[in-house]
N, C-alpha and C positions, 0 to 999 in steps of 0.2 A: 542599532542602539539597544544597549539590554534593560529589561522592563522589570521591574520588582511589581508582581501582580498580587499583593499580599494588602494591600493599601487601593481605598479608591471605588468607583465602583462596577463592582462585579461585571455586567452584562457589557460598562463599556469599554472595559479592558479587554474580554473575553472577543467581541468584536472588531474593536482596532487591533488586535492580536490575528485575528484570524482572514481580515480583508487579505493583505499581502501573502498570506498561508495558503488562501484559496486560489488567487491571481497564480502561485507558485502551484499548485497541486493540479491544476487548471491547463499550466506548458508543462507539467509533468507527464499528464497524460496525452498529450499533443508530442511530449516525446517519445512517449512510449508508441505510438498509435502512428507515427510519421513513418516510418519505416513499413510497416503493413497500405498503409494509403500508398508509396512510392512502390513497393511492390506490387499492390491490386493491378494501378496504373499503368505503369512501365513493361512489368513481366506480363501480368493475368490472373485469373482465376483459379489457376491452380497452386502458382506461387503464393498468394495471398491464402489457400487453403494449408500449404504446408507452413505457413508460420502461423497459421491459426491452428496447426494442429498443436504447437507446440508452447503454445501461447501460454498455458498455466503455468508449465516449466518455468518460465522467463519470470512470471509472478510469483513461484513459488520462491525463484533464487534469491526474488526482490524481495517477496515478503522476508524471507528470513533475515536478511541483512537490516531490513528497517526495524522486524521485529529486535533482534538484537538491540542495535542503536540505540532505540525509543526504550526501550527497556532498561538497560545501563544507565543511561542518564535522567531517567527517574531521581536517581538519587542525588543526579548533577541539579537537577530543580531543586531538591530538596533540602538539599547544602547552602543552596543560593538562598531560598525564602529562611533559612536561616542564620544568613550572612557571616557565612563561613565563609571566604575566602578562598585558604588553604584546601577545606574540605573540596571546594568546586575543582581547584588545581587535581588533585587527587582521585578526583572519581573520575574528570578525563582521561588522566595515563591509566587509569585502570581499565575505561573501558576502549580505548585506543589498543589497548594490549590484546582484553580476551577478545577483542571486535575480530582482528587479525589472527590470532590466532586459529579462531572457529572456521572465519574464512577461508584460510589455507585450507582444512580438512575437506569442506565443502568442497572446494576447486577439485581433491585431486578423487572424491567418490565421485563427482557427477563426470567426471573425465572417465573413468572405470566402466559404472553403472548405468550410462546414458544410452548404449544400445538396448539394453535390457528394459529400459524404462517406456523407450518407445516402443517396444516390441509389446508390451502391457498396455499402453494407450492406443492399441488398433492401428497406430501410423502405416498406411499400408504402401506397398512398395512403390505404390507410383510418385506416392509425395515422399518416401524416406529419405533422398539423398539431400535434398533440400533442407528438409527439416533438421535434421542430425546437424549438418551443418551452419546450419543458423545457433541450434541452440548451444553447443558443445563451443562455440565465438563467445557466446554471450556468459558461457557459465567460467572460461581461462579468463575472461574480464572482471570477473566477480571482484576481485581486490581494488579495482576502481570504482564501481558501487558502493562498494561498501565505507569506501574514503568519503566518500561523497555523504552519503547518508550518516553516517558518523559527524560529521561537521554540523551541518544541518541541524541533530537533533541534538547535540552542543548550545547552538544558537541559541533553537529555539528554549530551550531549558531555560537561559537567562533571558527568555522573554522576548528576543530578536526573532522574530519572523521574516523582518525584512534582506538580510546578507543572504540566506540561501535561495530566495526571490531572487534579487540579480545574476547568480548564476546558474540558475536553474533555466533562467530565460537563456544565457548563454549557449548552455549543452542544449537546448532543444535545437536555437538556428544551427548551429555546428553540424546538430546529426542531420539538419534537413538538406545543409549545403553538403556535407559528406555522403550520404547517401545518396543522393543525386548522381552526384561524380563520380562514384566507385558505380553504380547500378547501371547510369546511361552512357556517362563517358567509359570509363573502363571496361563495363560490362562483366561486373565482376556479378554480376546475376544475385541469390538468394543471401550469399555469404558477405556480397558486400555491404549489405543494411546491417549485420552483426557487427561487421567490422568498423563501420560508423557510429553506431551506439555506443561502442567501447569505447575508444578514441576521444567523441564528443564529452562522456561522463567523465574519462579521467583528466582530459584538460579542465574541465569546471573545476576537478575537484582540489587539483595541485593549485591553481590560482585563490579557489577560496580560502585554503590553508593559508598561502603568504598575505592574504587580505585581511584575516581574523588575527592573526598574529600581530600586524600593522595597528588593525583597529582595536582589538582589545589586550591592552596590555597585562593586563590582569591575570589573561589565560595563557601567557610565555612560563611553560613549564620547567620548572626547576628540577635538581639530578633527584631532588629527595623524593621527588614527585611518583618518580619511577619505579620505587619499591615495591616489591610486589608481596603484598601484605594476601594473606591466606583468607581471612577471615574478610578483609573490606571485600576480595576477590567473589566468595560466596554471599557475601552482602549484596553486590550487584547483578551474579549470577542466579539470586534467589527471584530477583523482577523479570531480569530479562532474557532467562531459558524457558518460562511458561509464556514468555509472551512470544518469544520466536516459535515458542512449539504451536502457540494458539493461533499467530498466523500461517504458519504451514498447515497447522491442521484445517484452518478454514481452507486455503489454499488447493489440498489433497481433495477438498469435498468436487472443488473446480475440478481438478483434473481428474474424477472419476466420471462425473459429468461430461468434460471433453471427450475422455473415452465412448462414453456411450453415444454422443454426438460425432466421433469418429466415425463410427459403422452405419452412416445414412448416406454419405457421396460428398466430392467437392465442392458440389453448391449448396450442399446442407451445412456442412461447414465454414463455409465463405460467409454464409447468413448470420449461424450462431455468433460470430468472430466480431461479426461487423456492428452486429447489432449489442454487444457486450460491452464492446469498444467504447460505442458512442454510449450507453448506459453507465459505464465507467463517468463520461466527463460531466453528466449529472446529478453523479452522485457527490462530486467532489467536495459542494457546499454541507455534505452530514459528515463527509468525512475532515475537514476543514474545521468543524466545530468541536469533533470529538480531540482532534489533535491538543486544539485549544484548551480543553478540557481536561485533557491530562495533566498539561503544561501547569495550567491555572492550580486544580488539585493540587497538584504535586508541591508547588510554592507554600500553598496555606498549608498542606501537612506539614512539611517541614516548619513553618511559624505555627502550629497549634493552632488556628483559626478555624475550628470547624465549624462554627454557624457560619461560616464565610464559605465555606464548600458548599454546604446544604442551598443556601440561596444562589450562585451562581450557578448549579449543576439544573436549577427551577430554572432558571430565567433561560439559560440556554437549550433548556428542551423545548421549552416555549417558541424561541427563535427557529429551529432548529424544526420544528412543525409548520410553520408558514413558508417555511423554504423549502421544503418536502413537495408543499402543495405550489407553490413557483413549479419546478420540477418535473412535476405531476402532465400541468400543464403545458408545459415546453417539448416534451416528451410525446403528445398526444397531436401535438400539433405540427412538429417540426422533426418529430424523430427520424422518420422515411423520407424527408428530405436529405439531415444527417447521412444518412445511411450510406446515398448516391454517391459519395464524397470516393469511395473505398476501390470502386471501379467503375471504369469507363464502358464495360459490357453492360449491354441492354439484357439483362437475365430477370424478368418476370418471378419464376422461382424463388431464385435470391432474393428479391424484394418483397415479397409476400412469406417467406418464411421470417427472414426479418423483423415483420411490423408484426408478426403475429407474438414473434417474444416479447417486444414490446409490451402488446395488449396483452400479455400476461402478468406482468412481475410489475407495472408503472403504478396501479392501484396500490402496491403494499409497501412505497417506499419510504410510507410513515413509521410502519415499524420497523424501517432498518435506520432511518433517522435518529430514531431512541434508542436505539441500539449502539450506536456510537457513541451518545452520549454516555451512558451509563457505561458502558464497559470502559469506555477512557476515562472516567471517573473513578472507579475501580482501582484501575491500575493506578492514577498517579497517586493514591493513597496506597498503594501498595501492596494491594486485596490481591495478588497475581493468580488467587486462583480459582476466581470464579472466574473471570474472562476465558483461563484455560477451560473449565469447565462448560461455561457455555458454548467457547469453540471444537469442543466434542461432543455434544451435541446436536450443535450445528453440523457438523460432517457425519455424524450418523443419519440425520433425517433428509441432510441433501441427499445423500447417496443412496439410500435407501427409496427416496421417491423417486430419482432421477431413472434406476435402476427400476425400480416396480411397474410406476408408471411410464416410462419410454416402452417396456413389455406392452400393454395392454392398449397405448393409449398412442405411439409410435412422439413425432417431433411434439408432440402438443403436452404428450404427459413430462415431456424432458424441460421443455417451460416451464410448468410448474414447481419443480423443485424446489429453484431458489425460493418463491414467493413461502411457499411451507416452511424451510428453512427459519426465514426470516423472524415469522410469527413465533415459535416457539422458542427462538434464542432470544425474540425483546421480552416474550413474559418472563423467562427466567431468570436474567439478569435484572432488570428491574424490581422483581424482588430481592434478590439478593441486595443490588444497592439498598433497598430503605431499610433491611434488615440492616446491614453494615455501617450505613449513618448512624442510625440511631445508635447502634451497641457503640459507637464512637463516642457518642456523645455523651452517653449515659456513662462509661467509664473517666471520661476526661472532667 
């Protein structure tokens, strides 16, 4: 059902918005994460290193297709809070078009440039044949990701959080039933978890097509729809090329980090992977908010409500802190429990490498909390370029720590990164936010 978040109030929109956002973001990462768990299991320690070596890869391809999406239909939000109709029809086909379009090119560099790449991230020969293969599955699948996330961030634009919940729960049992079958019954080994991923995402994604079309009639695109206007093209291209550049570029910070977490062995690997993994599904609840956040923005920009920005974007950093510190907790006490989930080897190493990232980065996940906020707020006003800027930044001082101190400091200084990271990307943008309110405000 689509939500006009323009009317009402702020925090409890921004929440019933985000409850089925995070439940979704939540089998999102149980999907992404299911295929590494069926491999730890099934295969061992060394298959679950070679897809953990390649593991940013897979984020990287994801980031960009979301960044894309999420970026594009900014405007689809924007049209909508200013109940334009037509305008919403229009900035779909538009970004329906460049979504596919960009994606193609994607597909056929990372087919190209994918030996090259791994040869740069350390992947060393014991785990190459695996990993190449895994990810060079996953990147000829890209056009199905990115259908998928393209619909998704449609939805949620007009306020439905809830349709790509149902199919997101879908693709995940699919890939856990598919990877099973191709990995134990077939024995298609590494490639068959790529081959399930794909498969599992493109069926969600063709069925949520014929399902939004059914349920919103509103959004059955017209011929006129399809024009492909120059000027609306870089209208959407202005949001959502800094936003896919800013999640690659955070992205790129990960995999020079994985790099340097490449040249420590299998079970230094197997740890970093595992314990990321499950860091990932704790974070879901900031990043779950900031989604909301964009959404929410982006609505009242398009209707001119900016005292209505300014107070939602409060109430949600406020939430959005208590849930940091949930987090915090859950982290500290059950994280290295998590952990065991990844393999059935009793490896000591592994587990204590593990908890030790943990007790690294779980203190500072207050400031990646705010961090979400503010930059998704950013964006749905349409600011694209400070979040760029903070995500260069951000990839300068992960990399640069990750890199300096891994030198001096060995797996403990490669810990640290992110948490440095984190701190100087939430002070920067959150300046920038109050500065950009306010000149909002003060011009309107």
């Amino acid at each position: 059902m689509v939500k006009n978040m323009t009317t009402g109030s702020p925090i409890k929109l921004i929440a019933a918005f985000t409850v089925p956002l995070l439940i979704g973001n939540i089998f999102q990462q149980f999907y992404n994460i299911a295929d590494i768990i069926i491999v730890g299991r099934f295969i061992g320690v060394h298959a679950l290193a070679a897809v953990g070596a390649t593991a940013p890869l897979f984020m990287g391809l994801l980031a960009l297709t979301i960044g894309l999406a999420s970026g594009f239909t900014v405007i689809t939000a924007q049209r909508f809070g200013a109940d334009d109709e037509a305008g919403v029809r229009r900035s779909a086909a538009m970004a329906a078009m460049l979504s596919f379009g960009i994606t193609l090119i994607l597909m056929v560099l990372s087919g190209l440039l994918m030996p090259k790449i791994l040869h740069l991230m350390n992947v060393s020969d014991e785990l190459y044949d695996d990993a190449y293969h895994y990810v060079i599955i996953v990147s000829y699948g890209l056009i199905a990701t990115m259908l998928y996330n393209l619909l998704s961030c449609i939805c949620r634009a007009l306020g439905d959080s809830r349709t790509p919940l149902y199919f997101l729960i879908l693709a995940t049992l699919l890939n856990i039933v598919l990877a099973v079958l191709f990995i134990v019954r077939f024995g298609w080994g590494v490639p068959g978890s790529a081959v399930a991923l794909v498969i599992a995402q493109g069926i969600s994604a063709v069925l949520c097509f014929f399902y939004m079309r059914y349920r919103f009639p509103f959004l059955r695109l017209h011929r006129e729809d399809w024009h492909f206007d120059r000027e609306f093209a870089w209208k959407h291209l202005k949001v959502g090329m800094p936003m896919a550049m800013q999640f690659s570029i955070i992205t790129l910070g990960i995999i020079v980090v994985q790099a340097v977490c490449n040249t420590f062995g299998s079970e230094t690997i197997a740890a970093f992977i595992s314990a990321t993994r499950i860091e990932q599904v704790a974070m879901q609840p900031m990043i779950s908010f900031g989604i909301a956040m964009a959404v929410y923005t982006a609505q009242n920009y398009g209707a001119r409500k900016f005292d209505r920005i300014r107070k939602g974007v409060r109430q949600c950093s406020y939430l959005s802190f208590g849930l940091c510190l949930a987090a915090v907790i859950l982290m500290y006490f059950y994280g290295t429990v998590l952990i065991s989930v990844f393999t059935t080897e009793e490896d000591p190493v592994l587990m204590a490498q593990a908890k030790l990232y943990l007790l690294f980065t779980v203190p500072f996940y207050f400031f990646l909390g705010q961090l979400f906020v503010y930059r998704n707020a950013m964006q749905g006003m349409g600011v694209a370029i400070v979040p760029l800027m903070s995500s260069i930044l951000e990839l300068v001082i992960r990399s640069g720590a990750a890199l300096v101190l891994a030198a001096y400091r060995g797996y403990e200084g490669l810990c640290a990164a992110s948490p440095i990271c984190w701190i100087a990307a939430c002070g920067f943008t959150t300046a920038c936010y109050f500065y950009f309110s306010r000149r909002l405000l003060k011009n309107y």
